[in-house]
C-alpha positions as CSV (number, residue, x, y, z in Angstrom):
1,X,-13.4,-21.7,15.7
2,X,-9.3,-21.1,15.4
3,X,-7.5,-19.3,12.3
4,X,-4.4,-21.0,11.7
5,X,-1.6,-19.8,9.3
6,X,-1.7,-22.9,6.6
7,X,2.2,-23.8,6.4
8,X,3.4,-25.3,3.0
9,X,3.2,-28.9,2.7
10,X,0.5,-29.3,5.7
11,X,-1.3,-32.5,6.1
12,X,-4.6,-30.5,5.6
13,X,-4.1,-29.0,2.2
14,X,-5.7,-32.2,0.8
15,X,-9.0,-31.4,2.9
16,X,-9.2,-27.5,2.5
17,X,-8.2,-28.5,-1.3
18,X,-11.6,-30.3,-1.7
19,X,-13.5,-27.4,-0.1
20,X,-11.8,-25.1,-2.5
21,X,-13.3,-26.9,-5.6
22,X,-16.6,-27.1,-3.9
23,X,-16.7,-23.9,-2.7
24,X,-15.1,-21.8,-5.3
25,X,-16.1,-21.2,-8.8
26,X,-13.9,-22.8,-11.6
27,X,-13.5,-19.4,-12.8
28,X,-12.0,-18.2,-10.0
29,X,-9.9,-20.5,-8.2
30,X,-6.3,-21.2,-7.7
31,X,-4.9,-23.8,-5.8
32,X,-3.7,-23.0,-2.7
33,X,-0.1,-24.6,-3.3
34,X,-0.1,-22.0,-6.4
35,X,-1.8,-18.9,-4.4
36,X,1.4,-20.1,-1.3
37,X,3.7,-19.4,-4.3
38,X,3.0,-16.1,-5.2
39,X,2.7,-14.8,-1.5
40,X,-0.3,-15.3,-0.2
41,X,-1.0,-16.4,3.2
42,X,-3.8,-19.2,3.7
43,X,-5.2,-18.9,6.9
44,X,-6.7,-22.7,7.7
45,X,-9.9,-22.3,9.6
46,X,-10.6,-25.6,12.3
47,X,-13.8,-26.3,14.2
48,X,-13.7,-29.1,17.1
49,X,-9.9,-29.1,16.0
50,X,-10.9,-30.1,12.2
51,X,-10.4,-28.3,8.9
52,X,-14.0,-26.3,8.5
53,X,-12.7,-24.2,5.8
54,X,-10.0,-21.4,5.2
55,X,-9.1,-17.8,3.8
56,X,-6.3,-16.4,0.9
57,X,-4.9,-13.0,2.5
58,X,-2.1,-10.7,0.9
59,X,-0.8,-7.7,3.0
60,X,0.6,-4.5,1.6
61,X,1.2,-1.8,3.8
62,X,-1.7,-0.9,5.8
63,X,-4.1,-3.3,3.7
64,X,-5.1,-6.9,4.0
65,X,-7.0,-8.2,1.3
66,X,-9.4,-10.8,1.6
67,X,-9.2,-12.7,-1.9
68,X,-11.1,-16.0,-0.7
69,X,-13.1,-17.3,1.8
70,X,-14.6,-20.9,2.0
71,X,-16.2,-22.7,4.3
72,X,-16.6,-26.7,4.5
73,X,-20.6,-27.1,3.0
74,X,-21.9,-28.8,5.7
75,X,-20.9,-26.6,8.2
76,X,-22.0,-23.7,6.8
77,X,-24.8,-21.5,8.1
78,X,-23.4,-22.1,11.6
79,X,-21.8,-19.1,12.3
80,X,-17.7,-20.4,11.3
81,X,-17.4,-17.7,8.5
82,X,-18.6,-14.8,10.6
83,X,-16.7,-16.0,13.7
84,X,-13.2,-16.0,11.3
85,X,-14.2,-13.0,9.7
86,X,-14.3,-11.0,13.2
87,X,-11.4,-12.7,14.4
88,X,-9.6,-11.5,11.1
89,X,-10.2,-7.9,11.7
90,X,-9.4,-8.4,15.7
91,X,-5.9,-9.5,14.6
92,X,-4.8,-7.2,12.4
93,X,-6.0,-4.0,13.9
94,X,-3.7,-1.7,12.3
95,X,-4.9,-2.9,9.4
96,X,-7.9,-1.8,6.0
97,X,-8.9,-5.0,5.7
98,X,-10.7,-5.2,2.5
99,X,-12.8,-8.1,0.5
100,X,-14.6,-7.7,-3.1
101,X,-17.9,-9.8,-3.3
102,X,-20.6,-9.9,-6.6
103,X,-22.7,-6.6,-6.6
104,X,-26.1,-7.1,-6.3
105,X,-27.6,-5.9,-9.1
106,X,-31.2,-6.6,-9.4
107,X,-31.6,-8.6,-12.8
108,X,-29.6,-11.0,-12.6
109,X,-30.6,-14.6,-11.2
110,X,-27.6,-14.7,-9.0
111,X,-29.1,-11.5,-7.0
112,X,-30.6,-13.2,-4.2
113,X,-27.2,-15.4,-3.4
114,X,-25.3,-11.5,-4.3
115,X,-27.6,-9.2,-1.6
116,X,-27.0,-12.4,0.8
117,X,-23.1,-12.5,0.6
118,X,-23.0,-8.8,1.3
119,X,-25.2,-8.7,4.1
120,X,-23.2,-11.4,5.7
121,X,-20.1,-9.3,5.3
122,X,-22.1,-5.9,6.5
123,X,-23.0,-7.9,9.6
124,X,-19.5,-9.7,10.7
125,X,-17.5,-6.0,10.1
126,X,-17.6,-4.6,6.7
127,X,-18.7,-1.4,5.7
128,X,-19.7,-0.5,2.2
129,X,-17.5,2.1,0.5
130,X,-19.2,3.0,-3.2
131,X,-16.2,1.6,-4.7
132,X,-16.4,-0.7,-7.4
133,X,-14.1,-3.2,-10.0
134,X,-15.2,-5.0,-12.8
135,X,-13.2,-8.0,-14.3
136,X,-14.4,-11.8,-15.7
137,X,-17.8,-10.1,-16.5
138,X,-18.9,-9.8,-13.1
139,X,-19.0,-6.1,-10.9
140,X,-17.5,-6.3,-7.6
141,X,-18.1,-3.7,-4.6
142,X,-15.5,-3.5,-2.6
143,X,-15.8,-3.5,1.4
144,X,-14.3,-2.7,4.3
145,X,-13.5,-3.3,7.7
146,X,-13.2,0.3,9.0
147,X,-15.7,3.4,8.0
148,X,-12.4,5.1,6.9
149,X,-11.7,3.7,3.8
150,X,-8.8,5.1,1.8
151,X,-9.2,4.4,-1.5
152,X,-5.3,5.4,-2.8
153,X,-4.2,2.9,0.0
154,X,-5.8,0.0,-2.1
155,X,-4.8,1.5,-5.5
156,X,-1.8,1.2,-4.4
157,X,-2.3,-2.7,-3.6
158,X,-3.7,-3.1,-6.6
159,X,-0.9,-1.8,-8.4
160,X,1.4,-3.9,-6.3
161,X,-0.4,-6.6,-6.7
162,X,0.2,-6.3,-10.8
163,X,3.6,-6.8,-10.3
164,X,2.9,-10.6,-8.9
165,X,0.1,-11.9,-10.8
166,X,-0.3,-10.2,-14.7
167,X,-3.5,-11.0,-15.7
168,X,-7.1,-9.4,-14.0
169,X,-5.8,-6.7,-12.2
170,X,-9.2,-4.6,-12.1
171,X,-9.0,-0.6,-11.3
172,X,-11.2,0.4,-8.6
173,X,-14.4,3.0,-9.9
174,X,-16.8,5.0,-7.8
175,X,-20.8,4.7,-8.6
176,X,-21.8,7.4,-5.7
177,X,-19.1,9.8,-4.5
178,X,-21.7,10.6,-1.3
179,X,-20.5,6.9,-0.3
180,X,-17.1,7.8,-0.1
181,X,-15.2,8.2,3.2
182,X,-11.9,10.0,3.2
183,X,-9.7,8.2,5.0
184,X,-5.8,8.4,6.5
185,X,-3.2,8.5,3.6
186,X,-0.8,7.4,6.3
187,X,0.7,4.0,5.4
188,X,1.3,1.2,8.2
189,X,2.4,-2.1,8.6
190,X,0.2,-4.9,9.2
């Protein structure tokens, strides 16, 4: 598995393109020509030197969001996602690096697919931090990749991130304050 930074114009936007509508709710996605243009980094994931998948990033500061994450259908359950998770949070060690998944919630019928996507970010390097958002109808717990997460660091994204894109900019909201960790207020650089 290599994580390569997706250039503009690249010959495999047409491939990671198609797993994007596969892999990514209607709802929810963006092309990644129009995510390039407000900022984000695409990160082009290959196995046996061919497109598998890819990830959306944004950096502020000390934080690197993980917006997206996709990985080609047939090679998933192998391991790729994981593998470019970890090598996500190896490369930016200076880094909160922070992704928002469905919460599980116990009613609905998407709970089983919900528990499963976090456990497979618990076990590739996320922690849980008892912070929430809620936009398009749907809670979101927010993860990350250190036990010290520092919850003004990613208001702070999130308010920076409002000044890019206008529309669903959710506020973060704790369920458990037990959950929380306090964490640096020190900002740095990824």
């Amino acid at each position: 598995m290599e994580l390569y930074v997706l250039p503009a114009g690249s010959g495999d936007i047409p491939v990671l393109e198609k797993i994007n509508e596969e892999a990514i709710p209607a709802a929810e996605r963006n092309t990644l020509n129009d995510l390039m243009a407000t900022g984000a980094e695409i990160l082009g994931i290959r196995e046996d030197q061919e497109p598998a998948g890819f990830m959306v990033t944004r950096k502020y500061r000390g934080i690197l969001y993980l917006a997206y994450l996709a990985v080609r259908e047939d090679l998933r359950s192998r391991g790729i996602g994981g593998q470019a998770l970890r090598e996500l949070i190896r490369t930016h060690p200076d880094c909160q690096v922070i992704v928002e998944f469905e919460a599980p919630d116990g009613g609905s019928a998407a709970d089983d697919m919900n528990r499963r996507r976090k456990g497979f970010y618990l076990r590739n390097g996320f922690h849980e931090t008892g912070w929430y958002t809620f936009y398009d109808d749907t809670e979101f717990e927010i993860a990350c990749s250190r036990p010290d997460y520092d919850p003004d660091a990613f208001a702070a994204f999130v308010s920076w991130l409002g000044t890019i894109i206008s529309d669903h900019i959710p506020q973060p909201y704790r369920k458990n304050k037990q959950s929380r960790q306090s964490g640096s207020s020190e900002e740095k650089q990824c």
